[in-house]
Backbone as a ProteinNet text record, in pm:
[ID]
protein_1_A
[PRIMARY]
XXXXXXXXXXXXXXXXXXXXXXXXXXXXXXXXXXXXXXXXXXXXXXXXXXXXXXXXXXXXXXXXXXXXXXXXXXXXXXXXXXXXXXXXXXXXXXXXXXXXXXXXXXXXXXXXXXXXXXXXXXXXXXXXXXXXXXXXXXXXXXXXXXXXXXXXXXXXXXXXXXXXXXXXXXXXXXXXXXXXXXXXXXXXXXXXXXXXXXXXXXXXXXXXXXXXXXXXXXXXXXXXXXXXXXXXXXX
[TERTIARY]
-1626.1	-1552.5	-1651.3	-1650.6	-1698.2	-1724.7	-1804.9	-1840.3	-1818.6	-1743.8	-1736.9	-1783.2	-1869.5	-1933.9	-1866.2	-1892.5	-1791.4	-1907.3	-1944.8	-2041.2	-1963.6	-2049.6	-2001.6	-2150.9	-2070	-2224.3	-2205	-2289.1	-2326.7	-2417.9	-2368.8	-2404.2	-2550.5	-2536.1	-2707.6	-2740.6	-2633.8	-2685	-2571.1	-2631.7	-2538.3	-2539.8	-2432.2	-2420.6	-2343.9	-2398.6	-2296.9	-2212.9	-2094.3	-2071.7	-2019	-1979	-1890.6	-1770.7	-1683.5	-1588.5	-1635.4	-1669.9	-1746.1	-1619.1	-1692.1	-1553	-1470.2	-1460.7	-1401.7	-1313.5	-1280.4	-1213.1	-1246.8	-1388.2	-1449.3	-1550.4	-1529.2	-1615.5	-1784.6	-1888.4	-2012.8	-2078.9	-2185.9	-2204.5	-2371.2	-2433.3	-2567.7	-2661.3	-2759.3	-2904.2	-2999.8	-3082.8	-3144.7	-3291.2	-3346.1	-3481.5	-3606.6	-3577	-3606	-3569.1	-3519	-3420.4	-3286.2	-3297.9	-3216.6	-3034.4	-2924.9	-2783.5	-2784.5	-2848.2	-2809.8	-2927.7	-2930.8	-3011.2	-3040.6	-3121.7	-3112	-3056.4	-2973.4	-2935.4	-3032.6	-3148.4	-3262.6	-3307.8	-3362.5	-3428.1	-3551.9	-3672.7	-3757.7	-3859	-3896.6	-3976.1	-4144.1	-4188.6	-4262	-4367.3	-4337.3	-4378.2	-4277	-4279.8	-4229.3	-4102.9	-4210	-4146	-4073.3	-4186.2	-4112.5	-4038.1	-3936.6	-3849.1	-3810	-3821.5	-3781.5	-3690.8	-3593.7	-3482.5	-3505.1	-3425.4	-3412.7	-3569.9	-3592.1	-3633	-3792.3	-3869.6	-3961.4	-3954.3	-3828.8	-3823	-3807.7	-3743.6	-3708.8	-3808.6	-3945.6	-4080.4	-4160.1	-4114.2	-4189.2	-4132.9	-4056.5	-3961.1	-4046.2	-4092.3	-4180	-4315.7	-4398.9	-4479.1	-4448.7	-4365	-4318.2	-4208.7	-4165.4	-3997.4	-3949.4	-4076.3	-4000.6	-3976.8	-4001.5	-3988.3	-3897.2	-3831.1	-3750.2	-3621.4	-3494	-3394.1	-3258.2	-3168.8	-3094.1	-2960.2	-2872.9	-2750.6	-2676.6	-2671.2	-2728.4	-2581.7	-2468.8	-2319	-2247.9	-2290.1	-2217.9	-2262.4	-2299.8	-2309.6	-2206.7	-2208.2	-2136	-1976.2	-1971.2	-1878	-1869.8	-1994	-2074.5	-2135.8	-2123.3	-2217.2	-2330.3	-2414.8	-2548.1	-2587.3	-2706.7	-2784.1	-2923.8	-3013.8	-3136.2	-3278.7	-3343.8	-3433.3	-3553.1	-3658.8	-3769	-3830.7	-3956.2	-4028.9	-3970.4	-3920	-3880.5	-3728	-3676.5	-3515.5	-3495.4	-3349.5	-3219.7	-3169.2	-3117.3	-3043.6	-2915.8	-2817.1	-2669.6	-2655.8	-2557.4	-2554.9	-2555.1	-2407.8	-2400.2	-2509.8	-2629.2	-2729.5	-2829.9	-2833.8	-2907.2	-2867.2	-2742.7	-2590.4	-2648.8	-2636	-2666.3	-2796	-2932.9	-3057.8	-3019.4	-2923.6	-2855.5	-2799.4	-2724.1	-2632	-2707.4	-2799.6	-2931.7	-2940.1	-3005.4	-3105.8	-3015.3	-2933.1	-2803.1	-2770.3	-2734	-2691.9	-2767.1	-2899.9	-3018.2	-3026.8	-3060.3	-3102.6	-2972.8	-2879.1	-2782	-2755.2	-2800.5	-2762.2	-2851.2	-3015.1	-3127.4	-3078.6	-3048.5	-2966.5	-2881	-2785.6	-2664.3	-2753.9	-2864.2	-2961.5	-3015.2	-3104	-3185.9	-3048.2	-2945.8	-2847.9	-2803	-2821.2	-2783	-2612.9	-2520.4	-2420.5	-2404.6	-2546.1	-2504.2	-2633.7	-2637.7	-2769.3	-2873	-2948	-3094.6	-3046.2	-3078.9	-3009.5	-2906.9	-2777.2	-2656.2	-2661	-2568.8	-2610.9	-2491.3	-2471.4	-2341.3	-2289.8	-2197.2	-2140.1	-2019	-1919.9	-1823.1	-1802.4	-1799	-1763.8	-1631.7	-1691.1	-1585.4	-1649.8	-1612.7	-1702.4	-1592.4	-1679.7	-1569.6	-1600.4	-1532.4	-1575	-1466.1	-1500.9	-1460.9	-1300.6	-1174.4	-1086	-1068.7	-1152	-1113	-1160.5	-1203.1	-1256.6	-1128.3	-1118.5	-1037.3	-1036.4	-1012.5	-1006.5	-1146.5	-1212	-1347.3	-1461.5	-1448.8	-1547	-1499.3	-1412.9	-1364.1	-1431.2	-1395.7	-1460.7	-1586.6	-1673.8	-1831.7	-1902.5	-1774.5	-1828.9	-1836.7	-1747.5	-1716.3	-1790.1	-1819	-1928.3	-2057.5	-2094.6	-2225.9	-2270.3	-2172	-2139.6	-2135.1	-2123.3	-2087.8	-2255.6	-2343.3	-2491.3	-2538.2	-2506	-2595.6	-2601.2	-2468.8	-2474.7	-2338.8	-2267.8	-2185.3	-2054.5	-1937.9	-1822	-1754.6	-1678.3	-1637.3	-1500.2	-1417.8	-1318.5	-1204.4	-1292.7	-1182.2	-1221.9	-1211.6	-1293.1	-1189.2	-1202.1	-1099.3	-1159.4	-1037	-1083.8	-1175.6	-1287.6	-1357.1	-1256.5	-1194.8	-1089.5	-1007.7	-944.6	-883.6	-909.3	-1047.7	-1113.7	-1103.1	-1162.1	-1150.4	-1034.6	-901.2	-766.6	-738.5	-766.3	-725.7	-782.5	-870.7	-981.6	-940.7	-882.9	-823.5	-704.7	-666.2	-470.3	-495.9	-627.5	-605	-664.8	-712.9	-780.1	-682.8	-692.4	-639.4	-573	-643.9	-589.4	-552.5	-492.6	-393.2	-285.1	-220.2	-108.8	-69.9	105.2	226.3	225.7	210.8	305.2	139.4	184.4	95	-66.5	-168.2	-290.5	-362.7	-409.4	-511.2	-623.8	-732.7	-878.6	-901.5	-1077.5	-1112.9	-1260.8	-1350.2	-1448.2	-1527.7	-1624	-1690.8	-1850	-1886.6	-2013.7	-2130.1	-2226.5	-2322.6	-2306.4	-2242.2	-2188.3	-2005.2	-1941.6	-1758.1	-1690	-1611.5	-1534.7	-1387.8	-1317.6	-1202.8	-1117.3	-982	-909	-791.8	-744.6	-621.5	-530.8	-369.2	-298.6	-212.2	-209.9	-156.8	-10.4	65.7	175.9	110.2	118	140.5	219.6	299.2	411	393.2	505.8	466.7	357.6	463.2	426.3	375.2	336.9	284	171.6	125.5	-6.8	28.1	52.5	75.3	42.9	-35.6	-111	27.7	17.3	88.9	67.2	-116.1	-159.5	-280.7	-394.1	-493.8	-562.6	-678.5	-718.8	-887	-939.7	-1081.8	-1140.3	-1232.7	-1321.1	-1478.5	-1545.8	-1631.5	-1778	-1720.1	-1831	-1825.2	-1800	-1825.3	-1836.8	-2009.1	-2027.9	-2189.5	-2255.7	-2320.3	-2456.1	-2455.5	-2557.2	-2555.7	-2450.5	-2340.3	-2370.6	-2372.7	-2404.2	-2554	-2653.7	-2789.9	-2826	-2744.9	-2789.5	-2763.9	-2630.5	-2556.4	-2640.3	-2697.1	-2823.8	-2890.7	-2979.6	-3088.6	-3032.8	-2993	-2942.7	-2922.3	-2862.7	-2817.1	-2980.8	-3080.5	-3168.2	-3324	-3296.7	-3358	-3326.6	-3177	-3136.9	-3203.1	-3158	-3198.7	-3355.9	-3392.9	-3597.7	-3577	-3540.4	-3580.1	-3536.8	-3428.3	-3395.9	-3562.3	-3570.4	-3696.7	-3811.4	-3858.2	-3985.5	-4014.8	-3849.2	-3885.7	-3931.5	-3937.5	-3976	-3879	-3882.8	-3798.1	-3867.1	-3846.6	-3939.3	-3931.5	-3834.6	-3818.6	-3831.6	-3932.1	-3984.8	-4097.1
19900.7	20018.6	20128.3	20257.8	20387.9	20390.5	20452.7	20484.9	20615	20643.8	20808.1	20819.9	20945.2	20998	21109	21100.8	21166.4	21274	21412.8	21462.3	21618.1	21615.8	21675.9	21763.9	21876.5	21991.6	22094.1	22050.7	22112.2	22272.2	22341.7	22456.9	22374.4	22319.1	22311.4	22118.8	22046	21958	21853	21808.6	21740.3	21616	21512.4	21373.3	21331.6	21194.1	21144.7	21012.8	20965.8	20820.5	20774.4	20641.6	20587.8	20513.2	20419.1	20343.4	20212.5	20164	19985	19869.4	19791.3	19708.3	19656.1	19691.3	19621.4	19724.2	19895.6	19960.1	20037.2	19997.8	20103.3	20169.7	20351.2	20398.5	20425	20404.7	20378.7	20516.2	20533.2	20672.3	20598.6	20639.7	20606.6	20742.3	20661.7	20726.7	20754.7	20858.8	20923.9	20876.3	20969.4	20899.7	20856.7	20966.5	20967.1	20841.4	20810.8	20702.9	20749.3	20869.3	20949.9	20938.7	20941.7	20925.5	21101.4	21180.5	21349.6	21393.8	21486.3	21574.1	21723.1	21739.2	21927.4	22029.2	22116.1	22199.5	22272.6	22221.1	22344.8	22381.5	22461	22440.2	22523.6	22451.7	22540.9	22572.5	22673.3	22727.8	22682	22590.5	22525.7	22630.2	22631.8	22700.9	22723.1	22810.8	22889.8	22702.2	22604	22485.5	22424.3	22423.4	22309.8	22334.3	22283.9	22285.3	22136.2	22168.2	22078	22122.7	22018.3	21980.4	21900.1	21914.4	21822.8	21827.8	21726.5	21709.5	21779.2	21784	21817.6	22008.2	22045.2	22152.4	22241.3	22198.7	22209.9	22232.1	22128.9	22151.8	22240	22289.3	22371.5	22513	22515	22656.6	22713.6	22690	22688.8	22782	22700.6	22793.9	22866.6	22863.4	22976.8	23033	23066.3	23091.5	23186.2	23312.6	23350.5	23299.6	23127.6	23070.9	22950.7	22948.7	22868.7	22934.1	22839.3	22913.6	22784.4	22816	22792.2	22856.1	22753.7	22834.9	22912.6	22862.6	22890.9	22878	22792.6	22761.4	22920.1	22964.9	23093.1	23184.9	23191.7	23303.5	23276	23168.3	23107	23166.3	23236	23288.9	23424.6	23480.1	23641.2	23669.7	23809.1	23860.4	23845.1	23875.1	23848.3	23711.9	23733	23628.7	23623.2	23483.8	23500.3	23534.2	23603.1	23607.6	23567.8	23512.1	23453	23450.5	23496.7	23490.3	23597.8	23685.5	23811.2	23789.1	23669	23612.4	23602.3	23646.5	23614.8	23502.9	23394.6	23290.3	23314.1	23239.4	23271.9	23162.9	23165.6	23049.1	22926.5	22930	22815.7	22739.6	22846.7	22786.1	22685.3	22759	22730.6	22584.6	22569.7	22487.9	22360.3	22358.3	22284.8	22213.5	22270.3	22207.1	22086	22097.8	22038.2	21922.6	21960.3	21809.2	21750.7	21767.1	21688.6	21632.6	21629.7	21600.1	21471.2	21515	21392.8	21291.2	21352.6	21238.3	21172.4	21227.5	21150.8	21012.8	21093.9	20987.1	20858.2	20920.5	20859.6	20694.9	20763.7	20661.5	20586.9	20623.8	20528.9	20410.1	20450	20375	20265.2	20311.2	20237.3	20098	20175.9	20085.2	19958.2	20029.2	19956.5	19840	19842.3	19778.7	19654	19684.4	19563.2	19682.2	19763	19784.6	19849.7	19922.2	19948.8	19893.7	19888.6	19828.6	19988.7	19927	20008	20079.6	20250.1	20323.4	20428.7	20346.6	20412.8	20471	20625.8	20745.1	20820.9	20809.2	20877.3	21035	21084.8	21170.4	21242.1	21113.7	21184.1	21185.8	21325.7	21362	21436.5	21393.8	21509.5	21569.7	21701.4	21773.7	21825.4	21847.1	21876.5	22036.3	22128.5	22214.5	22252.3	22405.5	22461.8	22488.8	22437.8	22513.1	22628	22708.8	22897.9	22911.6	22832.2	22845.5	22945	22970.9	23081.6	23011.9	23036	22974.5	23083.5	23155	23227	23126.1	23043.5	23002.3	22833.7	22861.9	22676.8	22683.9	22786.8	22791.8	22805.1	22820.9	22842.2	22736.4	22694	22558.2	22439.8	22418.7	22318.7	22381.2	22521.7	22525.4	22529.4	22514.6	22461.7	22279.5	22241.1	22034.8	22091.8	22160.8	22131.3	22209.2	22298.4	22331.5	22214.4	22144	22013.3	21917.1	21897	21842.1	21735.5	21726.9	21649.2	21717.8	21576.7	21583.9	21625.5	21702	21768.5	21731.9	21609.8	21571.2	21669.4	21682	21783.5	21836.1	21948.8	22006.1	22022.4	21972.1	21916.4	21979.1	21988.1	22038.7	21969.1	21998	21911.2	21838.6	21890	21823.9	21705.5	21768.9	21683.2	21575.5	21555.2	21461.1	21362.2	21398.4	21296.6	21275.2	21361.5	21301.4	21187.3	21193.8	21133.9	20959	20991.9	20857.2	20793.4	20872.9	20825.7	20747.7	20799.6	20750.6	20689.6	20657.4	20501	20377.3	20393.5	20344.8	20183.5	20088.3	20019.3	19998.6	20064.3	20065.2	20234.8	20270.1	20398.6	20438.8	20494.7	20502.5	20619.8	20531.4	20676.5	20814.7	20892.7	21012	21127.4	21260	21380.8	21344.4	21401.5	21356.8	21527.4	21523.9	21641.9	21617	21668.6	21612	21759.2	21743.7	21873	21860.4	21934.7	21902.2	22004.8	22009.1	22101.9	22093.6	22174.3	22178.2	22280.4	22233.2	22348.2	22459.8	22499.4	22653.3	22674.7	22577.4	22602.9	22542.1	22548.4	22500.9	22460.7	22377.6	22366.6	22289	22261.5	22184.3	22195.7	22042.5	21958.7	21864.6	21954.6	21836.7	21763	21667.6	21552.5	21467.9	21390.3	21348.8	21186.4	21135.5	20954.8	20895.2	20818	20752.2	20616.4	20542.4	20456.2	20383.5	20510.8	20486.9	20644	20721.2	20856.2	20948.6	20977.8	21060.6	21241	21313	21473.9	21576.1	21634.4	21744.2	21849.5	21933.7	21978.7	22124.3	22138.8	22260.5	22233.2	22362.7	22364.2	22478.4	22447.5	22639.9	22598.5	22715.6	22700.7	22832.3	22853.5	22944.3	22986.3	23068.3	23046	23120.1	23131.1	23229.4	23144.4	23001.9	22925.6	22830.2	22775.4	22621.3	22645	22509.1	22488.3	22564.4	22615.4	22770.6	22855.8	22897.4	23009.8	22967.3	22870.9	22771.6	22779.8	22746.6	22772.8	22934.9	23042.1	23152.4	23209.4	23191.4	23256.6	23171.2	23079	22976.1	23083.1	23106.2	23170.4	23303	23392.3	23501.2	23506.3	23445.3	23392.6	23385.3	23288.7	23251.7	23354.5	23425.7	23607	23656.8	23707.8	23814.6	23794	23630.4	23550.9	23596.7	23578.5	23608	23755.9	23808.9	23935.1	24043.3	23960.5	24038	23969.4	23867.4	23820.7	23853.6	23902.5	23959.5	24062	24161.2	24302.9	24313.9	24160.8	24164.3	24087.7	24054.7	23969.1	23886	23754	23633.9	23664.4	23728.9	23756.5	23839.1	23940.1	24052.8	24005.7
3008.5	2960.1	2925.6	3009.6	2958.9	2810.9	2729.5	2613.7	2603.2	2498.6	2471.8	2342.8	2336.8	2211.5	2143.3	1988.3	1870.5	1844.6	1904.6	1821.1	1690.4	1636.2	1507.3	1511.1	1597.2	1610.8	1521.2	1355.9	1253.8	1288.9	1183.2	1132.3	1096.8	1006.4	1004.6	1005.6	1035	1089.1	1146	1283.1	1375.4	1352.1	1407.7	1381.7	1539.7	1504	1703.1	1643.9	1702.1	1673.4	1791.1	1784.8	1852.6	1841.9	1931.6	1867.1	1920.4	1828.4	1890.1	1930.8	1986.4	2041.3	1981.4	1841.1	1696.7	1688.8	1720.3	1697.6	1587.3	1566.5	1432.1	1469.3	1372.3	1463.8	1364	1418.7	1369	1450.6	1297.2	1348.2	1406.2	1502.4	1586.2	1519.2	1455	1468.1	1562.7	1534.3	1667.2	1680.6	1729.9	1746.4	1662.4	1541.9	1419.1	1298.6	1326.8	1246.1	1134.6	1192.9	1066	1145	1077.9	1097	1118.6	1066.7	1110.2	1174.9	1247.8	1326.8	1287.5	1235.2	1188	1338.3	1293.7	1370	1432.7	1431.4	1472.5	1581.7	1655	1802.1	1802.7	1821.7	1803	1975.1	1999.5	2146	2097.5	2145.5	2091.4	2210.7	2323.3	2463.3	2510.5	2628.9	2776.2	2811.1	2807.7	2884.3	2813.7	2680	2562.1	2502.2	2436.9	2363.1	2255.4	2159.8	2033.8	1943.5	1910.7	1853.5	1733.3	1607.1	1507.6	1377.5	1362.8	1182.3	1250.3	1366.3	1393	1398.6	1453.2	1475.3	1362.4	1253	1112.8	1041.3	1068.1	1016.9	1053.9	1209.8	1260	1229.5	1197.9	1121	999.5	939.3	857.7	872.3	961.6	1002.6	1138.2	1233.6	1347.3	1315.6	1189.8	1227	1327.2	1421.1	1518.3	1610.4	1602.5	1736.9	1752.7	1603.7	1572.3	1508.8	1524.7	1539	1504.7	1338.5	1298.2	1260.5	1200.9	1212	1346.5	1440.8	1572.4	1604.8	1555.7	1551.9	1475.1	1392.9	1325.5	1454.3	1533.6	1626.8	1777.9	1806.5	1920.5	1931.8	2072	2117.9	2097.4	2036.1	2009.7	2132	2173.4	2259.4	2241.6	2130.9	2072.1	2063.6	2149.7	2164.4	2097.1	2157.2	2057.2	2179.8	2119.3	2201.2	2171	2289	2294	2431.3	2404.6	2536.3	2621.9	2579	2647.6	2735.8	2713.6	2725.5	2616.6	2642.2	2587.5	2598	2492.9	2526.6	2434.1	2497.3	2403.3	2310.6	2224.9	2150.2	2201.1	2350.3	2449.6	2445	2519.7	2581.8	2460	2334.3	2260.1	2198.4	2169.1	2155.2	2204	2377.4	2453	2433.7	2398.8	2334.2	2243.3	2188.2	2042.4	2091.4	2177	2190.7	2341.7	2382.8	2465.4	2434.8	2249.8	2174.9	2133	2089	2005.2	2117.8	2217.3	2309.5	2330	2390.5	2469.6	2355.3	2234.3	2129.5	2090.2	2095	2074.7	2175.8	2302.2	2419.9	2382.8	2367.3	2319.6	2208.8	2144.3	2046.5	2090.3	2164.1	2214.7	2314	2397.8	2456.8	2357.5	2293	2209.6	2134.5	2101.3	2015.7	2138.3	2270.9	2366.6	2426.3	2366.3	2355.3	2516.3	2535.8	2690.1	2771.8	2907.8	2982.7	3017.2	2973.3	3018.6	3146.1	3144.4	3291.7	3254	3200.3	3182.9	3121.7	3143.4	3115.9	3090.3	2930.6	2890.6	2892.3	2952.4	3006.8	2899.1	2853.5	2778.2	2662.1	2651.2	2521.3	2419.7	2321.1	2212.9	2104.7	2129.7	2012.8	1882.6	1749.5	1638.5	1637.9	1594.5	1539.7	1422.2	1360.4	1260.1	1248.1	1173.1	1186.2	1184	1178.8	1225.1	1331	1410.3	1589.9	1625.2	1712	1806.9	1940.1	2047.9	2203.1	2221.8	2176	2233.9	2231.3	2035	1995.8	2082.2	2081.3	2120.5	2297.2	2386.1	2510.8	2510.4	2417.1	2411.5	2393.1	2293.8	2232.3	2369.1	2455.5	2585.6	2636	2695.5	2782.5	2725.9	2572.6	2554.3	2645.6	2613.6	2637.1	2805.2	2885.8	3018.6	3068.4	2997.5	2995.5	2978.7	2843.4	2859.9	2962	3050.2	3126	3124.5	3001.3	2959.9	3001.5	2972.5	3030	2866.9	2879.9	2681.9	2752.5	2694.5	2674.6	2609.8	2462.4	2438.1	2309.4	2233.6	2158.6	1998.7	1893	1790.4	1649.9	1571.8	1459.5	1400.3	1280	1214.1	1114.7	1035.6	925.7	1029.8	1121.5	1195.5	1227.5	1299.6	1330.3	1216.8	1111.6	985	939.3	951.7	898.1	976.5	1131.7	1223.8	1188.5	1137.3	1148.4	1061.7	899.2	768.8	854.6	922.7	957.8	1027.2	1117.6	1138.7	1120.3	1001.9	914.5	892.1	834.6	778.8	664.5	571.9	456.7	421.2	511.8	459.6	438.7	324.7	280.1	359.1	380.8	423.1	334.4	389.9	307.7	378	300.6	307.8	252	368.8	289.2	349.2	203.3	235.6	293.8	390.9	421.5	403.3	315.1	364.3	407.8	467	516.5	464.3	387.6	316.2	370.9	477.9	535.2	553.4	574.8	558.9	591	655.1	744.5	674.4	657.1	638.6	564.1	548.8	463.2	472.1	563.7	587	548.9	584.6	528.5	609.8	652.5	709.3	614.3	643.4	576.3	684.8	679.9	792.7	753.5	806.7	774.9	848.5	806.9	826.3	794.8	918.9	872.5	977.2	1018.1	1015.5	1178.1	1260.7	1382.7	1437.6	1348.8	1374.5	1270.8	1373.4	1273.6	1293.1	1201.4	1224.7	1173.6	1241.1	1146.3	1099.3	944.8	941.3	919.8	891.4	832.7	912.1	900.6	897.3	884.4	831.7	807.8	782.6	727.6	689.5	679.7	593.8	568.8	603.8	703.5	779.4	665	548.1	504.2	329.7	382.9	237.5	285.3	299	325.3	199.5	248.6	170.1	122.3	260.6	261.2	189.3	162.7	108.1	-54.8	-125.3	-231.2	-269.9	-179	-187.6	-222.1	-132.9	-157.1	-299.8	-319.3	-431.8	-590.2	-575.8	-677.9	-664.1	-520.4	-544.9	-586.9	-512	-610.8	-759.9	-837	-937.3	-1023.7	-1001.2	-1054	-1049.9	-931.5	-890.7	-999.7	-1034.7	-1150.8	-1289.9	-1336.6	-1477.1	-1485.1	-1363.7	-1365.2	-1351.5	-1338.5	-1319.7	-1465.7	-1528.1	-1667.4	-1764.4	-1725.1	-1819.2	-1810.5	-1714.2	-1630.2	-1525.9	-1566.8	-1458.7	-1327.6	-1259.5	-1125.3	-1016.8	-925.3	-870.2	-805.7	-784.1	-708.7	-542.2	-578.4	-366.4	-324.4	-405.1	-331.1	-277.3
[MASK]
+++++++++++++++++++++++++++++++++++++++++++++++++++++++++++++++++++++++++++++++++++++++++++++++++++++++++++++++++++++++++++++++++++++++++++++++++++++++++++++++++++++++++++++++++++++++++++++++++++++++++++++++++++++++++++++++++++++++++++

């Protein structure tokens, strides 16, 4: 039986899973040993390109050559440039879920679950409930750049109501899920009953995730220093 992959392509960091032959789904670590992947992509050279906890480090000292948050731009005209190209979010997108899959399949290898060779193709990607059909088509043709088959492209809340309802131990009636992430902030209410799962709402906010949290600290902790010492730390 084909293997299909669950990826969850983060604002600032991605995850892959699967559904194992038990009917449960297990999320696969990458090459790193880590269960998430930083959203990052960094132009290491013209050829090279790096993805994840290396690229993240390398942000640091190149940040014009490295490049996050890379999901809040997708399905924008504006692209990023490097090396005297332009790349679009798609393209940049696509670096991302290489990185996840490639590592992902390694995984699936190394576990015995698939044979050395086989080379996974299908997918499903989550994104933001305030996607639009612009950001949702950018988003599938990032997965069809990488090279992958994009099954079908699903809310993030959704995804997780879906997983609650078929869960084993879940109760009938209205369940809220909300998914509170580095880039958004959304929320699905669902209906479960006995022989049906139904979304009944969904929504989300693209300018309150966990980023949004970090800044408004640092802002916050700028002002406090700056009534005490007339200067600001971030000048």
């Amino acid at each position: 039986k084909d293997i299909c992959l669950g990826i969850d392509l983060g604002t600032t960091y991605s995850c892959v899973a699967y559904v194992n032959k038990d009917g449960n789904p297990v999320v696969l670590k990458n090459s790193e040993g880590g269960l998430t992947t930083p959203s990052v992509v960094y132009f290491e050279d013209e050829k090279t390109v790096i993805v994840g906890e290396q690229a993240k480090e390398s942000s640091k000292l190149y940040p014009d050559r490295s490049f996050s948050l890379i999901k809040e731009s997708i399905g924008e005209k504006q692209g990023f440039f490097i090396d005297g190209k332009e790349l679009s979010a798609d393209e940049m997108s696509a670096h991302i879920l290489k990185k996840v899959v490639k590592d992902a399949t390694e995984t699936l290898i190394n576990e015995g679950v698939i044979k050395d060779g086989n080379i996974i193709k299908d997918v499903v990607i989550t994104c933001p409930a305030y996607f639009g059909t612009t950001e949702r088509t950018a988003t599938k043709n990032a997965g069809e750049i990488a090279g992958l088959n994009v099954l079908d492209i699903i809310n993030e809340p959704t995804a997780a109501a879906i997983s609650y309802g078929l869960s084993s131990d879940r109760e009938k009636g209205d369940v809220l899920v909300y998914d509170l992430g580095g880039g958004t902030f959304d929320i699905t209410i669902i209906r479960i009953t006995d022989d049906d799962i139904r979304v009944l709402a969904t929504g989300g906010d693209k300018n309150l995730g966990g980023k949004d949290f970090d800044q408004a600290i640092m802002l916050y902790l700028d002002s406090e220093f700056e009534k005490e010492n007339n200067a600001s730390f971030m000048d």
